[in-house]
C-alpha positions as CSV (number, residue, x, y, z in Angstrom):
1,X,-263.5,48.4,-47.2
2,X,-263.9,46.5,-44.0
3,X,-266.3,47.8,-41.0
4,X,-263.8,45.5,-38.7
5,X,-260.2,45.1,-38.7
6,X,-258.8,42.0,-36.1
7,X,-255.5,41.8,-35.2
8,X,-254.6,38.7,-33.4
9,X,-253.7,35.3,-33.0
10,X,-254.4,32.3,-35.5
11,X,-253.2,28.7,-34.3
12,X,-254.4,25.2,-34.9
13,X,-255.8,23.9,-31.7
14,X,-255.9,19.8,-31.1
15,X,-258.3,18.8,-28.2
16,X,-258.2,16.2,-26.2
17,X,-260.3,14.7,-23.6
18,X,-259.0,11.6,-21.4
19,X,-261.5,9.9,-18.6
20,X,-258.5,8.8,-16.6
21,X,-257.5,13.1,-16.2
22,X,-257.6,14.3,-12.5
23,X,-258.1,17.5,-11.1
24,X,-256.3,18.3,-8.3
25,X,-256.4,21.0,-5.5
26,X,-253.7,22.6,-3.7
27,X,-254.3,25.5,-1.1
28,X,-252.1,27.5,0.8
29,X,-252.7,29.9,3.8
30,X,-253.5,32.5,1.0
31,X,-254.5,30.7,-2.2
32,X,-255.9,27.4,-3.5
33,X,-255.2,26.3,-7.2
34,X,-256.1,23.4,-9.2
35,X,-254.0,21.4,-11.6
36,X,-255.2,18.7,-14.0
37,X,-253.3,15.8,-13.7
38,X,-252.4,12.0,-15.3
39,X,-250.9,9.1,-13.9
40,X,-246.7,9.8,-14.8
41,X,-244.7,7.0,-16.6
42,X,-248.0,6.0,-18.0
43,X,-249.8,5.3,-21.0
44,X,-253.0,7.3,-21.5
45,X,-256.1,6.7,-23.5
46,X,-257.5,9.3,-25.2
47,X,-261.7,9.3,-25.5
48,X,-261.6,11.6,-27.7
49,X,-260.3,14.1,-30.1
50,X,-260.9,16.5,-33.0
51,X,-258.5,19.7,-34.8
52,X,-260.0,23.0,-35.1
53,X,-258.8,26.4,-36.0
54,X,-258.4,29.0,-33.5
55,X,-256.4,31.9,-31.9
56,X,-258.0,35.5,-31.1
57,X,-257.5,36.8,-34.6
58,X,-259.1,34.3,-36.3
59,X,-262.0,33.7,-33.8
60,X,-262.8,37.3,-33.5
61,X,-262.9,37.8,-37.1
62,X,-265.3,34.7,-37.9
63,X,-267.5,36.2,-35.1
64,X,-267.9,40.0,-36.4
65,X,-268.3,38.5,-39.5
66,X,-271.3,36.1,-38.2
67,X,-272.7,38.9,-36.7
68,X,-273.2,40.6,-40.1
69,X,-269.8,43.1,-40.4
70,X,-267.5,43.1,-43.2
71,X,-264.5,41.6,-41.1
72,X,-260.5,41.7,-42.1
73,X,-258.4,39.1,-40.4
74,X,-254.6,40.5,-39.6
75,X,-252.8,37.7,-38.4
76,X,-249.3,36.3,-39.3
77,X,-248.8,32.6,-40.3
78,X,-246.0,30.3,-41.5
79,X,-246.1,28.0,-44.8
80,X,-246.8,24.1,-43.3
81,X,-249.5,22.0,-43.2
82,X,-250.9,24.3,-40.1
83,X,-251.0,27.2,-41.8
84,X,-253.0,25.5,-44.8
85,X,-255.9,24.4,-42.6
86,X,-255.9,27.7,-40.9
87,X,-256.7,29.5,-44.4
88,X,-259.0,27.0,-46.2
89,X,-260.6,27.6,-42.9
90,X,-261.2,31.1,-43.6
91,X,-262.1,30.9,-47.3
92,X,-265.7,30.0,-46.2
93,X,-266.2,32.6,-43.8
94,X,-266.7,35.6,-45.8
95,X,-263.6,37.1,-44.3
96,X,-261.0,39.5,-45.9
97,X,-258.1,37.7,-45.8
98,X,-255.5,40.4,-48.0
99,X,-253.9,41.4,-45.0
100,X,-252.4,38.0,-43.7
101,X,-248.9,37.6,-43.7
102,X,-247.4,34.1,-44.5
103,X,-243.5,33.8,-43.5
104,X,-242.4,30.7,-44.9
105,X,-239.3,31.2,-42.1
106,X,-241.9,30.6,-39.2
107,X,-244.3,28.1,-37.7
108,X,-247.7,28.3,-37.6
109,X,-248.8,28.3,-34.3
110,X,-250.4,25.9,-32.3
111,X,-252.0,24.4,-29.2
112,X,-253.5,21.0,-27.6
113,X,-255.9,21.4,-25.5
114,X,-256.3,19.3,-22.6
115,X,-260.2,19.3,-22.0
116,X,-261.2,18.1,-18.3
117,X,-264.6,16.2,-17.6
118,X,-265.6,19.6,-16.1
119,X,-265.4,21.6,-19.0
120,X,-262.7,23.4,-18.7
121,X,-259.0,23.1,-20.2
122,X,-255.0,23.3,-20.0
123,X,-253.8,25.1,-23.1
124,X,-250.1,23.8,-23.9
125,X,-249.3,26.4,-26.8
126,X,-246.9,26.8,-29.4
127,X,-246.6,30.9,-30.5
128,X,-244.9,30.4,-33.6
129,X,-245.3,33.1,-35.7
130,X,-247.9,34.6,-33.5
131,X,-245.4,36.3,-31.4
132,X,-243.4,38.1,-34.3
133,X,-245.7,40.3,-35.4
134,X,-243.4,42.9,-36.9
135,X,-244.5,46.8,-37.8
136,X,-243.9,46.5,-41.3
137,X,-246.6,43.0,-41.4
138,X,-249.5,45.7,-40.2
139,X,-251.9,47.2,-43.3
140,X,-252.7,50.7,-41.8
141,X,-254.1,51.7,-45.1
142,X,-256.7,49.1,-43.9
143,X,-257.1,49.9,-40.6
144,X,-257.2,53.8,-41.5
145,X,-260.3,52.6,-44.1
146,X,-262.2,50.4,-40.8
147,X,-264.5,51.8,-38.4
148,X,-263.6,49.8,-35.7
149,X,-259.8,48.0,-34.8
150,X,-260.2,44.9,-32.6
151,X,-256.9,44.3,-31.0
152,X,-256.9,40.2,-29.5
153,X,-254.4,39.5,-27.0
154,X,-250.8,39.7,-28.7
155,X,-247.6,37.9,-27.3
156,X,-244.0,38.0,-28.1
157,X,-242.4,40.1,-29.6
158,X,-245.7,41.3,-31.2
159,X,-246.6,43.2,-28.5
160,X,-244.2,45.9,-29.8
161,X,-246.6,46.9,-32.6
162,X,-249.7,47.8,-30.3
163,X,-248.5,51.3,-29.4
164,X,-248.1,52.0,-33.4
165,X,-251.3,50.5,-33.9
166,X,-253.4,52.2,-31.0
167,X,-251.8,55.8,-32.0
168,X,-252.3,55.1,-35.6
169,X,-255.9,54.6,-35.1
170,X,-256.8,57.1,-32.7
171,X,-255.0,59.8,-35.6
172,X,-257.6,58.1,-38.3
173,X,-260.8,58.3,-35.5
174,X,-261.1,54.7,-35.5
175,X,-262.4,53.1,-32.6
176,X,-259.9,50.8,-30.8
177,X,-261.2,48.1,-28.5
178,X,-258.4,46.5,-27.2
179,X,-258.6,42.8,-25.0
180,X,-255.5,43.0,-23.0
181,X,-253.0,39.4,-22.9
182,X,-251.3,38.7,-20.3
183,X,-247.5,39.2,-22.4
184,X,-249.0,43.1,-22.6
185,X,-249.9,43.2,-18.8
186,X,-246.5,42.0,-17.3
187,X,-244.9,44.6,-19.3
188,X,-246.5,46.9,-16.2
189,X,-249.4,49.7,-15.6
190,X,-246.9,52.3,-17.1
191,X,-247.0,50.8,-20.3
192,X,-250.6,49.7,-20.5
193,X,-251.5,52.7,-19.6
194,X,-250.0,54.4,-22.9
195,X,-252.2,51.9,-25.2
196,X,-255.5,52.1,-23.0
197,X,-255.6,56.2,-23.0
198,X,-256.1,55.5,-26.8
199,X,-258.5,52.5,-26.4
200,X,-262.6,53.1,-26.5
201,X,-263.3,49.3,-25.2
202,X,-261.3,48.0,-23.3
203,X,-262.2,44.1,-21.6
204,X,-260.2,41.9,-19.7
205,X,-261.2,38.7,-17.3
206,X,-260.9,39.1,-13.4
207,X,-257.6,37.9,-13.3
208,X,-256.0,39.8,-15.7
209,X,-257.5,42.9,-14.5
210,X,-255.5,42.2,-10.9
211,X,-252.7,41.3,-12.4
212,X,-252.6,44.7,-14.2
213,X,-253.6,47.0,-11.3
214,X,-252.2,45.5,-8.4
215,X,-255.5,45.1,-7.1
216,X,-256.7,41.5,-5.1
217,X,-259.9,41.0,-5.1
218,X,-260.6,40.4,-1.1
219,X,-262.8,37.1,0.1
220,X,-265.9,37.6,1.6
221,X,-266.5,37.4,5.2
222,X,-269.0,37.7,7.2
223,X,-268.2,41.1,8.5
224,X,-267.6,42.4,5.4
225,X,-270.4,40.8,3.2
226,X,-269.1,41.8,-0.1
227,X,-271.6,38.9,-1.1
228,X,-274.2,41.5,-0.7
229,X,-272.7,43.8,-3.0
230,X,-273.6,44.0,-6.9
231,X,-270.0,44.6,-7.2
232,X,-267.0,44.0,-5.3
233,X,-265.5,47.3,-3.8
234,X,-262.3,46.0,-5.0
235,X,-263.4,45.6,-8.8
236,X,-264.6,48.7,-8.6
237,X,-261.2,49.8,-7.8
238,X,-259.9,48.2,-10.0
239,X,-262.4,49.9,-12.4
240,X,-261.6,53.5,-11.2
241,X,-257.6,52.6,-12.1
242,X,-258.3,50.9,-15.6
243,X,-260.7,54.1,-17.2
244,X,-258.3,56.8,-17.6
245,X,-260.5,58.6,-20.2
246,X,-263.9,59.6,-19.9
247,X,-265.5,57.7,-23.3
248,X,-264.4,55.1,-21.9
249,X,-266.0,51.4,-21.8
250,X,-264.3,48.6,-19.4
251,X,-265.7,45.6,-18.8
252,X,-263.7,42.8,-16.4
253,X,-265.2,39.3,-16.6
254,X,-265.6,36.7,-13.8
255,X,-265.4,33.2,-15.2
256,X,-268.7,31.6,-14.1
257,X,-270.2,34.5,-12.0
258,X,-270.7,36.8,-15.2
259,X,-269.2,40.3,-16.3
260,X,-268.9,43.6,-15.0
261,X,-269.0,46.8,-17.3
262,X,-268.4,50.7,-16.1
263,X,-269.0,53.8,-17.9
264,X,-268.0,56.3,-15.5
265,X,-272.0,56.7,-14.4
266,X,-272.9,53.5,-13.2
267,X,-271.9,50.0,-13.6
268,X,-273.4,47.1,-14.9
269,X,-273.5,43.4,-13.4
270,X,-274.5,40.5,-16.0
271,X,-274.9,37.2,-14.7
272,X,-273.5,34.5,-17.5
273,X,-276.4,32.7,-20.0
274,X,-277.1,29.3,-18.6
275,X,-276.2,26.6,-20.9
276,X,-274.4,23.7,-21.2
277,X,-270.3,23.9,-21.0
278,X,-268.1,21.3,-23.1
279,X,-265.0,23.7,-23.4
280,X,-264.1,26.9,-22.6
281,X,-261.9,27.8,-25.3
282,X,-262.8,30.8,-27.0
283,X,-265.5,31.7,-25.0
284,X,-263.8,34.9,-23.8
285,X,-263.0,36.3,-27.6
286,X,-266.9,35.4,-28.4
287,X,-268.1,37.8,-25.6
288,X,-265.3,40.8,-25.6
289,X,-266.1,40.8,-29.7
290,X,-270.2,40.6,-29.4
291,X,-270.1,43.4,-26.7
292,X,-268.1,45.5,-29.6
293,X,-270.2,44.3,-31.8
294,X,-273.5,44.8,-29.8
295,X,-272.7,48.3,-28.7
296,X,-272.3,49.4,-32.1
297,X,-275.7,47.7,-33.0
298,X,-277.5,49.3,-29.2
299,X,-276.3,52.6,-29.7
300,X,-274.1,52.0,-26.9
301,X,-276.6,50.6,-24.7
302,X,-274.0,48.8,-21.8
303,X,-276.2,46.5,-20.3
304,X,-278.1,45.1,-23.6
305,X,-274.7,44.9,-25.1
306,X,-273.4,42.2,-21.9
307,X,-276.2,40.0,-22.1
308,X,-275.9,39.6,-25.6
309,X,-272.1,38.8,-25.4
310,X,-272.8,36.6,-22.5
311,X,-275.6,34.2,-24.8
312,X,-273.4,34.0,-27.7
313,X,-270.4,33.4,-25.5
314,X,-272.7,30.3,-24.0
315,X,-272.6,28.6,-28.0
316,X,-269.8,28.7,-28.1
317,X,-268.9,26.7,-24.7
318,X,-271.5,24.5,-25.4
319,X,-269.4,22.8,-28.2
320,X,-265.3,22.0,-28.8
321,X,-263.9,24.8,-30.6
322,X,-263.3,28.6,-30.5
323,X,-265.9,29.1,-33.3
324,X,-268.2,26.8,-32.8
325,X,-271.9,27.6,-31.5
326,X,-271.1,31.8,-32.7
327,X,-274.4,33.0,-33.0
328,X,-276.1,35.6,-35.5
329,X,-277.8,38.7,-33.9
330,X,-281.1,37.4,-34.8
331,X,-280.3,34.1,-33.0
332,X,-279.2,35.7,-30.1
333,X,-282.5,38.1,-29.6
334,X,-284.3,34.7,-29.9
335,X,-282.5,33.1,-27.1
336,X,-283.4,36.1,-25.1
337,X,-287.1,36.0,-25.7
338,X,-286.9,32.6,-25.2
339,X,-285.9,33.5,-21.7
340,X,-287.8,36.7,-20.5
341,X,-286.4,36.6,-17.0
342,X,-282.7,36.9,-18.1
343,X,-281.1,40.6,-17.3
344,X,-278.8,42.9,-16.2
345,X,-278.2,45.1,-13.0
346,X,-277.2,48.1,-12.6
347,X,-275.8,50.3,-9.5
348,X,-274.3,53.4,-8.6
């Protein structure tokens, strides 16, 4: 019997980082965006370049199972040379691995990511078999047998199995914490409402968290001095929409500013962990997983539980790869020793 079931995403992710790759802003009246950016018709060198394994299943999993919880990966695959590399992977990990599905009708999926001198990256993604996660490919027996049921962002057609998942779980009193994709969040507040009345954790990032209530976040002026806020009115609207049940947990991160958690009482502000960044990739399954993971360990202790997610979310962007630089729980309380001045705040 598992303690964690992960349901997910599993691709085989190709970085690559080229010196001659530009970023490039654009603003409007309204909004600025960057793009990355190579010379067109050209030739470009790469300076360098390595395969991992990745994809919010399979990252999540590898994580609870770092951070000392019998883990089960649920994650659907084709039969290619992708899908080989993704399970030798695995067979190291000390993972369950009975309830992945192998469809020798699909292709694994996967992803190149383009890796800018700044650390973060363009994900050009294949779904392949990622977004046809069918009913009948989900082992309730396991999930009825788990404590918890980590749900990583599903695409596709997959997202069609998250209302029989969510329901399923909440019958068996297994605690869902769900990390809400983008594919479930244009589907609208109507329906993502439905999966998070059943959902104990809930985390998404900033954007995400807009995107699903409507909600901008307002710049700060100088008449308004949000600055001077511990949290932006507006996230804490956004808050008040997202909890629609009182044992709630949601937690909205904001890229390189930190996370924000609320309970219903108070909320929580947690600067990130400084470290160095290579890539980004899989930095925001690292922390949504360790918060799970950590509140379980706390006793539900909010603030203890976002500082811990946020040091073993900096491994992880310290190196290339979504599962590279997890920490153990024991590493992570060293890191925080190691820096005594590193905290949370709270605020009403």
């Amino acid at each position: 019997m598992c303690d964690v079931v992960t349901i997910g995403s599993a691709t085989m992710d190709v970085f690559v980082e080229c010196e001659d790759a530009n970023i490039v802003s654009v603003s409007t009246k309204n909004k600025k965006s960057e793009f990355m950016s190579y010379p067109y018709g050209s030739k470009v060198e790469i300076s360098d370049f390595s395969s991992q394994v990745g994809g919010g299943g399979v990252n999540t999993a590898c994580n609870f199972s770092n951070l000392g919880y019998k883990a089960c990966a649920m994650f659907k695959v084709g039969d290619d040379i992708y899908s080989e590399g993704i399970l030798s992977f695995l067979k190291d990990k000390n993972i369950d691995m009975n309830c992945i599905v192998q469809d020798p009708k699909m292709s694994t999926g996967f992803s190149i990511i383009l890796v800018s001198f700044q650390g973060d990256r363009t994900v050009l993604a294949h779904r392949g078999a990622n977004g046809k996660i069918k009913k009948s490919d989900i082992n309730f027996e396991a999930i009825k047998k788990a404590k918890l049921v980590y749900i990583a962002p599903l695409n596709g057609d997959s997202t069609k199995v998250l209302d029989d998942i969510v329901n399923f779980a909440k019958e068996n009193d297994v605690i869902v914490c769900f990390n809400a994709g983008t594919s479930s969040i244009k589907k609208g507040f109507n329906y993502m409402r439905k999966i998070l009345e059943n959902a104990h954790i809930v985390v998404m990032n900033k954007e995400e968290a807009s995107m699903a209530t409507g909600i901008q976040v307002r710049p700060d002026t100088s008449k308004d001095k949000f600055s001077e806020q511990l949290v932006h009115p507006d996230i804490k609207e956004m808050f008040q929409k997202l909890k629609v049940r009182d044992y709630q947990v949601i937690v909205i991160t904001d890229g390189g500013r930190g996370a924000y958690a609320y309970a219903g009482d108070k909320y929580f502000f947690c600067p990130v962990f400084d470290g160095p960044v290579v890539s980004t990739l899989g930095a925001g399954d690292a922390f949504a997983s360790t918060f799970c993971a950590a509140l379980a360990k706390s006793e539900l202790d909010i603030g203890k539980s976002l500082m811990y997610a946020s040091v073993n979310s900096s491994g992880v962007v310290s190196q290339f790869g979504a599962t590279q630089g997890l920490m153990t729980f024991d590493e992570i309380e060293t890191k925080l020793l190691e820096h005594p001045e590193y905290t949370y705040q709270t605020a009403d």
